[in-house]
C-alpha positions in Angstrom: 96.2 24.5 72.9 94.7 28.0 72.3 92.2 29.0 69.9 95.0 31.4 67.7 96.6 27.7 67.1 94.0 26.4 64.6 93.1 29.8 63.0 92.5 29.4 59.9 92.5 32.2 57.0 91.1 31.0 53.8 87.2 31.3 55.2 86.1 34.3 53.0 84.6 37.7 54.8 82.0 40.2 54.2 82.0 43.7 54.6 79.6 46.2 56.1 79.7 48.1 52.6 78.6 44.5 50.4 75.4 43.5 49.4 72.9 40.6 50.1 73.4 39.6 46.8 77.2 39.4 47.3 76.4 37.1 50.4 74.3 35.0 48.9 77.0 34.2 46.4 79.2 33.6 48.6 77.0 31.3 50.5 76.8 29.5 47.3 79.6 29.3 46.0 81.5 28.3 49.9 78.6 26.1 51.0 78.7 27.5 54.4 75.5 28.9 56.3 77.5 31.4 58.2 80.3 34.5 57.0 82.0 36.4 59.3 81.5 39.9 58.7 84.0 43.0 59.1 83.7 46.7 59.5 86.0 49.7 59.7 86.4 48.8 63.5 87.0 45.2 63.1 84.7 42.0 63.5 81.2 42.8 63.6 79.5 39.4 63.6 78.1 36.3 62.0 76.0 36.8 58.8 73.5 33.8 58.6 72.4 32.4 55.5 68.7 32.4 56.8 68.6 35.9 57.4 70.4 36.5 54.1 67.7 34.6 52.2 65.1 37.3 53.8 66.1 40.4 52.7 66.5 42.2 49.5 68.7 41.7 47.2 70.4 45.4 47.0 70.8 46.0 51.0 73.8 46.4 52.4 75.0 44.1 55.1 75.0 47.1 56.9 71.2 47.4 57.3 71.6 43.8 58.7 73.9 43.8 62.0 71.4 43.3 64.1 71.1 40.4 63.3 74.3 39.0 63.0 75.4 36.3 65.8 78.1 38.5 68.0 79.8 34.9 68.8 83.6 35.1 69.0 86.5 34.0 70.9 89.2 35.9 71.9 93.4 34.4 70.5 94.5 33.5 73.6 91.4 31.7 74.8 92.0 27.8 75.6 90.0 25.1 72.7 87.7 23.8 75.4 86.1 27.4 75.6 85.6 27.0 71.5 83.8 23.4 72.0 81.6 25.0 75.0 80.9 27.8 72.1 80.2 25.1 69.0 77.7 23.5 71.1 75.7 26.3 72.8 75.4 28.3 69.4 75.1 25.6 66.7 78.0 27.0 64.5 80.1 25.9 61.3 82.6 28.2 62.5 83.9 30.6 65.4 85.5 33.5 64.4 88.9 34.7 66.4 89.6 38.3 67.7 92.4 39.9 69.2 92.1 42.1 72.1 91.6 45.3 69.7 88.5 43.4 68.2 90.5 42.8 64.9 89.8 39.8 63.2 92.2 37.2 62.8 90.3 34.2 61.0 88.2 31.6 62.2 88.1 27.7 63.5 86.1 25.6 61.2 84.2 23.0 62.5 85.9 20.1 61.0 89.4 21.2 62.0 87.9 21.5 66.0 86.6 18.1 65.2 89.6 16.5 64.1 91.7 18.1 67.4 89.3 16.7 69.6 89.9 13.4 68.2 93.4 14.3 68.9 92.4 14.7 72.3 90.9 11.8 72.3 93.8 9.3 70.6 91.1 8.1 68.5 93.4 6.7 66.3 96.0 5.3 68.7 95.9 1.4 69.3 94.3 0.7 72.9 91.3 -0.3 74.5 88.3 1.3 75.6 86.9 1.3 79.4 83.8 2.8 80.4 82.6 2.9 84.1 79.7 4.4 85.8 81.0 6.0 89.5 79.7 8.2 92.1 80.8 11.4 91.7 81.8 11.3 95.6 84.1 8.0 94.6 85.6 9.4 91.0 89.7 9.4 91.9 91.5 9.6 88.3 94.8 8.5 90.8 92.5 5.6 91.9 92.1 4.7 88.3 94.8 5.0 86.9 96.6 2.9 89.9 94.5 -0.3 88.5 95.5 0.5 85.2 99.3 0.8 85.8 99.2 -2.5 88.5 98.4 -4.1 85.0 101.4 -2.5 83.4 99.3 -0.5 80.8 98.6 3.6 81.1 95.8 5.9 80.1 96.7 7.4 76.8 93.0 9.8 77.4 90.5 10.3 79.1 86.6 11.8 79.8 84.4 12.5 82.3 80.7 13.0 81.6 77.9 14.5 84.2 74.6 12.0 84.2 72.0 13.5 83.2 69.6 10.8 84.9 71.9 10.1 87.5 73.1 13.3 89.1 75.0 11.8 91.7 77.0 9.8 89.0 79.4 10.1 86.1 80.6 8.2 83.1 84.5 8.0 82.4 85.6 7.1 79.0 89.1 5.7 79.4 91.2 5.0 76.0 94.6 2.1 77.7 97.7 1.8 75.9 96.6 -2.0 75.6 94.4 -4.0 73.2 93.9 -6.8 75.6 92.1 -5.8 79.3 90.6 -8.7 80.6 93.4 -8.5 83.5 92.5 -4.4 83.9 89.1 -5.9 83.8 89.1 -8.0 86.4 91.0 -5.9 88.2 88.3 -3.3 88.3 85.6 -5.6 88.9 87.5 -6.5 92.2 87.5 -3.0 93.3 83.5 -2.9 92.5 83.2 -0.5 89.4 81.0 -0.4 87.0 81.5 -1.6 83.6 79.1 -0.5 81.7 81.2 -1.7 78.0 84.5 -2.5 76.6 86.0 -2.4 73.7 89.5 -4.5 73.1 91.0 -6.8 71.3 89.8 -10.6 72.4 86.1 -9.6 74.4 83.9 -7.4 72.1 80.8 -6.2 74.3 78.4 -4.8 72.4 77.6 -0.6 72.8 81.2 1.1 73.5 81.1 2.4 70.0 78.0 3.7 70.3 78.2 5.3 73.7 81.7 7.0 72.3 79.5 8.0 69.2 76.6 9.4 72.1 79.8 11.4 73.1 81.0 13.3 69.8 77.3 14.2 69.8 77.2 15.6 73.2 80.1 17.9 71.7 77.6 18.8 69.1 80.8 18.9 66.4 
């Protein structure tokens, strides 16, 4: 999946040539707090409505591209480069260039969102898993071996660093099954971690929250 696969071209634009006052508008009328803007050479940046709300009325956009946000991603670049962009720089949405700096639309933040739940099989009928491992003992093809001895698969799958635990990771795992007390077990033979579950017949209280700890960490 590559950013030009979710462009999307109804997001109005500014130009160089229009007025705070036509931006403001805009913000008004769009609810957004950012506007790509475009000049005779292509994409020039991101207008913010803060910065809008600070200047006069009858200036030009023009006066203002200094302080546009240059943020951008290039068509061919792969959607996990757009989610390391959303959450460094706070965004509603990233604009998309070609290689000749022409713009080509932008990726909202909702429609990011709802791929990564893609990602994710959020909506897919399973069960949720969530270890704690040592980064030196994290095998995926360990993992997923106990999951298929119990005749289920992995339909997805994270990994997230420890902030407190440097040495360690979470792993999120999302099973084809809504019952894993025999995966469970299994696991707690080998000497993982189980630090929730989610499934159909044992309902441990905090999966859902850890998993919404996670769509935060995105920042989406």
């Amino acid at each position: 999946m590559i950013a030009s696969e979710l462009i999307q071209t109804q997001i109005p634009v500014l130009n160089l040539t229009d007025t705070i006052k036509v931006a403001l508008n805009y913000f008004e009328e769009h609810k957004m707090y950012q506007i790509p803007v475009i000049g005779p050479n292509g994409y020039v940046g991101l207008l913010e409505e803060d910065a809008a709300l600070g200047a006069e009325k009858n200036v030009e956009l023009d006066k203002l591209k200094d302080l546009f946000l240059k943020t951008k991603i290039q068509e061919e670049e792969h959607l996990y480069s757009a989610l390391s962009i959303f959450l460094k720089n706070k965004l509603c949405l990233l604009p998309i260039i070609d290689s000749n700096n022409k713009y080509l639309g932008c990726i909202s933040e909702k429609a990011l969102f709802k791929k990564t739940c893609d990602w994710l099989s959020v909506d897919d009928l399973g069960g949720l898993l969530h270890l704690e491992i040592k980064q030196q003992d994290y095998s995926l093809v360990q993992i997923a071996q106990i999951i298929e001895s119990n005749h289920a698969k992995i339909i997805s799958s994270v990994c997230i660093p420890l902030t407190n635990k440097p040495t360690h990771v979470e792993v999120i795992l999302k099973i084809n099954r809504e019952e894993l007390s025999g995966i469970i077990q299994t696991f707690e033979r080998y000497e993982y971690k189980i630090i929730a579950t989610h499934h159909k017949n044992i309902h441990q209280k905090g999966m859902d929250d850890r998993f919404e700890s996670f769509i935060k960490y995105l920042n989406i």
